[in-house]
KOLVEX-12573 format. One line per field, with one value per residue (C-alpha): residue in one letter; x, y, z; residue number from 1. Coordinates in Angstrom, 3 decimals. Layout:
<rs>
code	A, ...
x	X, ...
y	Y, ...
z	Z, ...
pos	NUM, ...
</rs>
This chain:
<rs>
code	X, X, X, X, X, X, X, X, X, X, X, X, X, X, X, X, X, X, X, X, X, X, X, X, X, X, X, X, X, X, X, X, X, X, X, X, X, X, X, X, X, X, X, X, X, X, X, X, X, X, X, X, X, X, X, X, X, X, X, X, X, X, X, X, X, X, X, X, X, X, X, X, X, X, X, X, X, X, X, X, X, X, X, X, X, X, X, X, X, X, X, X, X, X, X, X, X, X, X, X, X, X, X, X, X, X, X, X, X, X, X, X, X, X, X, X, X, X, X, X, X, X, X, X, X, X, X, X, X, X, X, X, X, X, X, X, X, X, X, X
x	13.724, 15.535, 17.969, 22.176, 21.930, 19.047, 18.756, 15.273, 14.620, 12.366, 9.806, 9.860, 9.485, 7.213, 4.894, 5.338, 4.077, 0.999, 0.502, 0.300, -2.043, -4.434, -4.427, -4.906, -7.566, -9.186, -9.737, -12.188, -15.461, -16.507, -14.598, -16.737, -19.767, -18.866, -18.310, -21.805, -23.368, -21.403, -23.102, -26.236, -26.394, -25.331, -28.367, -30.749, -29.688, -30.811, -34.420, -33.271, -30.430, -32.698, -30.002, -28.372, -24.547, -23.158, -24.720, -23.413, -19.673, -19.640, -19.716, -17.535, -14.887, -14.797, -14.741, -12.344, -9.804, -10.231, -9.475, -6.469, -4.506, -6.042, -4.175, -0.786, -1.235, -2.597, 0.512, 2.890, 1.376, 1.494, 4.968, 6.136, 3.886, 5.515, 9.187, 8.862, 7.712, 9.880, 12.675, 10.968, 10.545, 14.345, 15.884, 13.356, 14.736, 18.567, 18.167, 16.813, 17.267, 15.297, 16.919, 18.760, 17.157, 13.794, 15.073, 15.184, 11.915, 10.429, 13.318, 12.245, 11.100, 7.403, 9.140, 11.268, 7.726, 6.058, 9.364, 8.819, 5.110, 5.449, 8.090, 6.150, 2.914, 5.042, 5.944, 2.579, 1.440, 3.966, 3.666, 6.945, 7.328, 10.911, 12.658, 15.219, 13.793, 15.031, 17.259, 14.723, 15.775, 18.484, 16.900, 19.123
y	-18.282, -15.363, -15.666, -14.792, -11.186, -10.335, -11.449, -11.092, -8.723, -10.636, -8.053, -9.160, -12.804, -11.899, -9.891, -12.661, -15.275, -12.898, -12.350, -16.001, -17.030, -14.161, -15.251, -18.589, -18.262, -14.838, -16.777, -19.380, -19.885, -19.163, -15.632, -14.519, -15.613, -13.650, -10.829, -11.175, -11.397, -8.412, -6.631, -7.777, -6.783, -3.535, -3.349, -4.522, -1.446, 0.783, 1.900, 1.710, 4.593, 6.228, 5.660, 8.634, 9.932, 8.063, 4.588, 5.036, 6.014, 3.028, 0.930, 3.010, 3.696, -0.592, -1.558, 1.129, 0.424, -3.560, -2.999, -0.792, -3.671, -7.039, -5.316, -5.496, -8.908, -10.146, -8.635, -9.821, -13.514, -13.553, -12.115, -14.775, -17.262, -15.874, -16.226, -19.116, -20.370, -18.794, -20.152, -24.130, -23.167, -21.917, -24.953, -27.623, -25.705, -25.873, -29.765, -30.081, -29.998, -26.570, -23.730, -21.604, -18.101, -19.745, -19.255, -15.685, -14.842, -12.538, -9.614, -10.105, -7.178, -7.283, -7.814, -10.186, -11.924, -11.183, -12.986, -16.067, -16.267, -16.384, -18.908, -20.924, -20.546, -21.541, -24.913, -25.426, -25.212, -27.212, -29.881, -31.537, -31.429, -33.560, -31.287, -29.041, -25.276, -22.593, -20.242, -17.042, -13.803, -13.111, -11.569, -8.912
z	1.426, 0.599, -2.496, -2.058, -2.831, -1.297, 2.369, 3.938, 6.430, 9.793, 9.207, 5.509, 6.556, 8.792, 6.532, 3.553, 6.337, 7.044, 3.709, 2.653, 5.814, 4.896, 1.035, 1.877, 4.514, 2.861, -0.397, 0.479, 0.219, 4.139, 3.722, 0.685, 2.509, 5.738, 3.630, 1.556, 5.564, 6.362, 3.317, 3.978, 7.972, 6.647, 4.016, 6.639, 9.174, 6.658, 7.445, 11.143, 10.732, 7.699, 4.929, 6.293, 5.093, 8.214, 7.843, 3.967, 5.329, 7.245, 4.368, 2.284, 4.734, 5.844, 1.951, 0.810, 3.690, 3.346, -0.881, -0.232, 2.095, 0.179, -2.591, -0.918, 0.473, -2.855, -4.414, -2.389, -2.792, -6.302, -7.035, -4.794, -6.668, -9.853, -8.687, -7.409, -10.828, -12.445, -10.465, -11.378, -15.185, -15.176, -14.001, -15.982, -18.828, -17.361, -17.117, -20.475, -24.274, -24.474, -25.288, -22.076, -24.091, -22.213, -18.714, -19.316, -21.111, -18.426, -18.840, -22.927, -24.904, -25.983, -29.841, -28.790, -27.105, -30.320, -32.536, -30.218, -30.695, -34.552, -34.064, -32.685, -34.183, -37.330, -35.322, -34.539, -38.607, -39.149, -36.957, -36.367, -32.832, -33.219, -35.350, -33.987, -33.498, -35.151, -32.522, -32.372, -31.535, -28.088, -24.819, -23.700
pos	1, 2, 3, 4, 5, 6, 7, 8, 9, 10, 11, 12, 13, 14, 15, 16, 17, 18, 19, 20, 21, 22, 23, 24, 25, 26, 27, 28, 29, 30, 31, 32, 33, 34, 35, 36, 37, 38, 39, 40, 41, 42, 43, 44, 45, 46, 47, 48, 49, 50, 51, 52, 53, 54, 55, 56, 57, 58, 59, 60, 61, 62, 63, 64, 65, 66, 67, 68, 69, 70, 71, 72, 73, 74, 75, 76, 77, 78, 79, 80, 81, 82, 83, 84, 85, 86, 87, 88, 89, 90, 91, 92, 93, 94, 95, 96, 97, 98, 99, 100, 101, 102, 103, 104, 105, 106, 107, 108, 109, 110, 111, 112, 113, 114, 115, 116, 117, 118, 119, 120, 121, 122, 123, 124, 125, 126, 127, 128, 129, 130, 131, 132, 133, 134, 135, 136, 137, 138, 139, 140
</rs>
């Protein structure tokens, strides 16, 4: 679902659909095992093509090629994954008593990450999970 300022293109859709059917189906069990055959088959040819250069480039050339477009579909599944979450954690924290600096923490600074984390680390020493939080430092 594409958000109000940024309408989705069909190729978009289209690609974010692939991507999420070849995550989902690439990632189980059955897939790893094909690919472990795969390897295997390839080892076994070995004597019969003499280990030459060409036998070698076959496996190179598949693995390289199948790394270099896994990494876009396994990109593309996880920042939607992470939006999406994002999006869930930013509205539990709308409809709640935490504080709205929360629904921002992603665009933070890694000091303004670090400020939080001894905030809280504090809380945690201190134990009282009912008293009212001190404000921590503003995201930009």
């Amino acid at each position: 679902m594409a958000g109000p300022t940024q309408p989705r293109s069909p190729s978009g859709e289209r690609f974010r659909v692939f991507a999420a059917r070849a995550a989902e189906y690439l990632g189980t069990p059955r897939s790893f095992l094909a690919a472990v055959l795969l390897v295997l088959v390839w080892l076994v040819t070995g004597p019969a093509f003499h280990f030459s250069n060409g036998w070698q480039l076959v496996i190179n050339t598949g693995t390289t090629v199948v790394t270099f477009l896994m990494v876009f579909v396994i990109q593309t599944t996880q920042n939607r994954d992470a939006r999406a979450i994002h999006l869930k954690l930013d509205e539990l924290i709308r409809s709640s008593k935490a504080r709205d600096v929360f629904a921002d923490l992603e665009d933070a600074t890694e000091e303004e990450l670090a400020a939080f984390q001894r905030e809280f680390r504090k809380l945690r020493v201190k134990g009282d999970d009912d008293a009212e939080p001190p404000r921590g430092p503003r995201i930009r």
